[in-house]
TILO-523137 format. One record per residue (C-alpha): residue number from 1; residue in one letter; chain; x, y, z. Coordinates in Angstrom, 3 decimals, padded with zeros to 6 digits. Example, Ala and Ser with C-alpha at 12.3 -4.5 7.8 and 13.67 -1.06 7.14 Angstrom:
% TILO-523137
<n: 1 res: a chain: A c1: 012.300 c2: -004.500 c3: 007.800>
<n: 2 res: s chain: A c1: 013.670 c2: -001.060 c3: 007.140>
***
This chain:
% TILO-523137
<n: 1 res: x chain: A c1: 020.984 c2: -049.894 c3: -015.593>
<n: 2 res: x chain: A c1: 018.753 c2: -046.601 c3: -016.186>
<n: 3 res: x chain: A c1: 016.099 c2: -046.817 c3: -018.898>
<n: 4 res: x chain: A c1: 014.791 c2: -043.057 c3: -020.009>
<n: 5 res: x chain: A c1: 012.027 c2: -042.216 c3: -022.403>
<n: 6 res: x chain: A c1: 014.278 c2: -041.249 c3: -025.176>
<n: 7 res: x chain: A c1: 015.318 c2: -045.237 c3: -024.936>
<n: 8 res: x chain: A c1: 014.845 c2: -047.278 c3: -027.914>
<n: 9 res: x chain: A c1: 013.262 c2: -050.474 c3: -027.632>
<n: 10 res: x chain: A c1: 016.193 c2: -052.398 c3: -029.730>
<n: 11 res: x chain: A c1: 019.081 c2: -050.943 c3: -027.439>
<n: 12 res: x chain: A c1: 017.105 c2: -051.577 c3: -024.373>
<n: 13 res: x chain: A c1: 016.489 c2: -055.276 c3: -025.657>
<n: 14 res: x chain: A c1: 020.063 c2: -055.701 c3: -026.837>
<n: 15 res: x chain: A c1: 021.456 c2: -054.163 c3: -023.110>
<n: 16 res: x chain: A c1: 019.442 c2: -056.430 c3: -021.171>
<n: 17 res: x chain: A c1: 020.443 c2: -059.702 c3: -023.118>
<n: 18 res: x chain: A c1: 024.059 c2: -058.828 c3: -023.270>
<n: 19 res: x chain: A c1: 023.956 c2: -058.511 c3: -019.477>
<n: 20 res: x chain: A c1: 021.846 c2: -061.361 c3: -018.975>
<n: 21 res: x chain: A c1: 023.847 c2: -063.660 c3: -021.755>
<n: 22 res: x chain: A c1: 027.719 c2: -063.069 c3: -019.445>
<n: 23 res: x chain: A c1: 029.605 c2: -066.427 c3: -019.248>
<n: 24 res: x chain: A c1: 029.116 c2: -065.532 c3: -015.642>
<n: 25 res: x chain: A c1: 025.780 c2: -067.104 c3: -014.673>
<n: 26 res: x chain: A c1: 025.078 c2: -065.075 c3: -010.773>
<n: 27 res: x chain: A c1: 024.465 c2: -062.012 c3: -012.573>
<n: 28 res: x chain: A c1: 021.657 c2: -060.010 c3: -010.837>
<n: 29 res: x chain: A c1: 020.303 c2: -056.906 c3: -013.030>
<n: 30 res: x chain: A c1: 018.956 c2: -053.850 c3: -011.639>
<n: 31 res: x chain: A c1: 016.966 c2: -051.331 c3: -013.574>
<n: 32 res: x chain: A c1: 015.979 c2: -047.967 c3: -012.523>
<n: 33 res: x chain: A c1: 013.300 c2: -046.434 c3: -014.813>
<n: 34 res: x chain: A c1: 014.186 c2: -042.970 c3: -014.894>
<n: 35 res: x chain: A c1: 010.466 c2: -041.428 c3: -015.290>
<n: 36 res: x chain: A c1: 008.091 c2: -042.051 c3: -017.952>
<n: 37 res: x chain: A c1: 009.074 c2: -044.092 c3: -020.584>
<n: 38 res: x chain: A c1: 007.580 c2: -045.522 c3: -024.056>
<n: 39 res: x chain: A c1: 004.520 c2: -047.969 c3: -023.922>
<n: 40 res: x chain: A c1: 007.102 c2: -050.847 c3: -026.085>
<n: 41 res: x chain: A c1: 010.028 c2: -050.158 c3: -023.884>
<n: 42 res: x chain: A c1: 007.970 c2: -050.759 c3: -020.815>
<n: 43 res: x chain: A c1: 006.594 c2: -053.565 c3: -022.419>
<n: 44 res: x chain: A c1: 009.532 c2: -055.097 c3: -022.949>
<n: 45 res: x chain: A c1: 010.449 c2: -054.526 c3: -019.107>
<n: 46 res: x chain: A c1: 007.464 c2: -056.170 c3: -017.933>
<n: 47 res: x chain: A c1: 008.300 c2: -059.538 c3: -020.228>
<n: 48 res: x chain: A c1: 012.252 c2: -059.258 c3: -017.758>
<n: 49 res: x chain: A c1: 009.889 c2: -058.349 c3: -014.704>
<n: 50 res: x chain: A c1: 009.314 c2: -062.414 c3: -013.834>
<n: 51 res: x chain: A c1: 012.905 c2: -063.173 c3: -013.785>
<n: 52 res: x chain: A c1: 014.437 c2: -064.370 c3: -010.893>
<n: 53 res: x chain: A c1: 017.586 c2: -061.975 c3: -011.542>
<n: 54 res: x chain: A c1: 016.024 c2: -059.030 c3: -012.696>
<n: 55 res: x chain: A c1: 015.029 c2: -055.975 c3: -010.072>
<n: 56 res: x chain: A c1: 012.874 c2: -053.292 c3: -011.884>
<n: 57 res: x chain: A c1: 012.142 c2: -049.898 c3: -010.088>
<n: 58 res: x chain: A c1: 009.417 c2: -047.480 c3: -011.870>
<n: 59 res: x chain: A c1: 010.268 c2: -043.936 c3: -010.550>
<n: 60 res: x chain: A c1: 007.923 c2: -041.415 c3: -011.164>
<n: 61 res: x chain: A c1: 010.124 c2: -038.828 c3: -011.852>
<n: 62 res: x chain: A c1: 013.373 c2: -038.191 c3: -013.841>
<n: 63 res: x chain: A c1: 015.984 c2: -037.444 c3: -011.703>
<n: 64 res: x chain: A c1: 019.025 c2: -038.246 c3: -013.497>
<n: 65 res: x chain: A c1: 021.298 c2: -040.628 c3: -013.840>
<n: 66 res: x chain: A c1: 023.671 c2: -040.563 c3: -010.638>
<n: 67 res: x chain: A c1: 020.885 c2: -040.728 c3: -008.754>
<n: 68 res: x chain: A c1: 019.683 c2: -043.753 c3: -010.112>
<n: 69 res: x chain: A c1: 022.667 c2: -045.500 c3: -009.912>
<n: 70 res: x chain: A c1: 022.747 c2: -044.814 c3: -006.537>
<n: 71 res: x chain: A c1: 019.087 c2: -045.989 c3: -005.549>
<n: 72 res: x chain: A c1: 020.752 c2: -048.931 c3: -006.661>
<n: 73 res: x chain: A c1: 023.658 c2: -049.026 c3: -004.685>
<n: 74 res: x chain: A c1: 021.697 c2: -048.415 c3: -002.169>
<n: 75 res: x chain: A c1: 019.535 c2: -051.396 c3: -002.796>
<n: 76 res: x chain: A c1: 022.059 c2: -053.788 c3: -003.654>
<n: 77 res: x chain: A c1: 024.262 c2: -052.546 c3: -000.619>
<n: 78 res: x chain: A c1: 021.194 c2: -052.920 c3: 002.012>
<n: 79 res: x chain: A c1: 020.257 c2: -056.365 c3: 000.625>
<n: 80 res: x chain: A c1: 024.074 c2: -057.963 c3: 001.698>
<n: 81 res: x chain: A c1: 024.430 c2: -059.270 c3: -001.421>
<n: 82 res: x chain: A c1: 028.064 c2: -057.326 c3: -001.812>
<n: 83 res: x chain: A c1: 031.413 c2: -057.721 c3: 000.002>
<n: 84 res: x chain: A c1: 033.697 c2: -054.521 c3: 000.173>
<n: 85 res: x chain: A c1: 035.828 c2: -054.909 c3: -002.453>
<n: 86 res: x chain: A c1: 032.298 c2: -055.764 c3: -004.893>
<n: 87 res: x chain: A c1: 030.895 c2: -052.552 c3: -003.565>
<n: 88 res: x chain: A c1: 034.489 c2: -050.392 c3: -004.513>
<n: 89 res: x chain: A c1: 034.480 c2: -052.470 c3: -007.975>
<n: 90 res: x chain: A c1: 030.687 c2: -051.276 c3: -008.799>
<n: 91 res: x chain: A c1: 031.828 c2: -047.297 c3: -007.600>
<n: 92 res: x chain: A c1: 034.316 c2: -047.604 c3: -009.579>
<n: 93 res: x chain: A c1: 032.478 c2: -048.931 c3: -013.274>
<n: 94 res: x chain: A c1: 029.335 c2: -046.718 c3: -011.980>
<n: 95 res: x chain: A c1: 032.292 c2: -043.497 c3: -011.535>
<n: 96 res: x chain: A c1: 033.048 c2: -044.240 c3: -015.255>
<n: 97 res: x chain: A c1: 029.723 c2: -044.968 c3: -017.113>
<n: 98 res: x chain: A c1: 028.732 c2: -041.358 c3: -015.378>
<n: 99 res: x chain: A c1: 031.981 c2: -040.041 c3: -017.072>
<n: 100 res: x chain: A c1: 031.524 c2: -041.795 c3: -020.627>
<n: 101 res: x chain: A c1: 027.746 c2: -040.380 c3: -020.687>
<n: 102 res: x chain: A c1: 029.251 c2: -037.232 c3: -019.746>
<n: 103 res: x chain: A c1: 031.249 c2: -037.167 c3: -022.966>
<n: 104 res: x chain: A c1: 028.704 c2: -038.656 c3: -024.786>
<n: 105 res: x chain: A c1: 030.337 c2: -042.002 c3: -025.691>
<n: 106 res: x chain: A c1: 026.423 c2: -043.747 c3: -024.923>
***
């Protein structure tokens, strides 16, 4: 998940619980803060921040979206936590969030 500083507090909130809330209970978040972001959105990170499931990264700057993504791969791919066909899976949803932002359907 990428969190920008036109993000809204309520749709951060509501993003992190519906992830956090799946009927499947391993679920590990990862959140790439895209650059500076509001004081209550980063607020509301730091509250997830002592979570045993939740990774937060603070980037300095804003350098979009794929990129983001893929610091996470990256992360997620170097810490063994994901088998081959969990790593084409993610490509594949990451391919088409990119897309849907794209066309503006977030």
């Amino acid at each position: 998940m990428s969190i920008y500083k036109s993000d809204i507090y309520e749709y951060v909130k509501e993003s992190i619980l519906s992830i956090l809330n799946q009927s499947y209970n391993s679920v590990d978040l990862y959140i790439q803060v895209d650059g500076d972001i509001n004081n209550n959105v980063k607020d509301l990170l730091d509250e997830y921040s002592f979570k045993s499931n939740v990774y937060i990264f603070f980037n300095k700057l804003n350098l979009g979206l794929a990129k983001r993504l893929n610091d996470s791969i990256d992360i997620i791919v170097n810490k063994g936590g994901m088998t081959l066909l969990q790593e084409w899976t993610l490509m594949i949803y990451l391919a088409i969030t990119v897309l849907m932002y794209r066309l503006n359907f977030y």
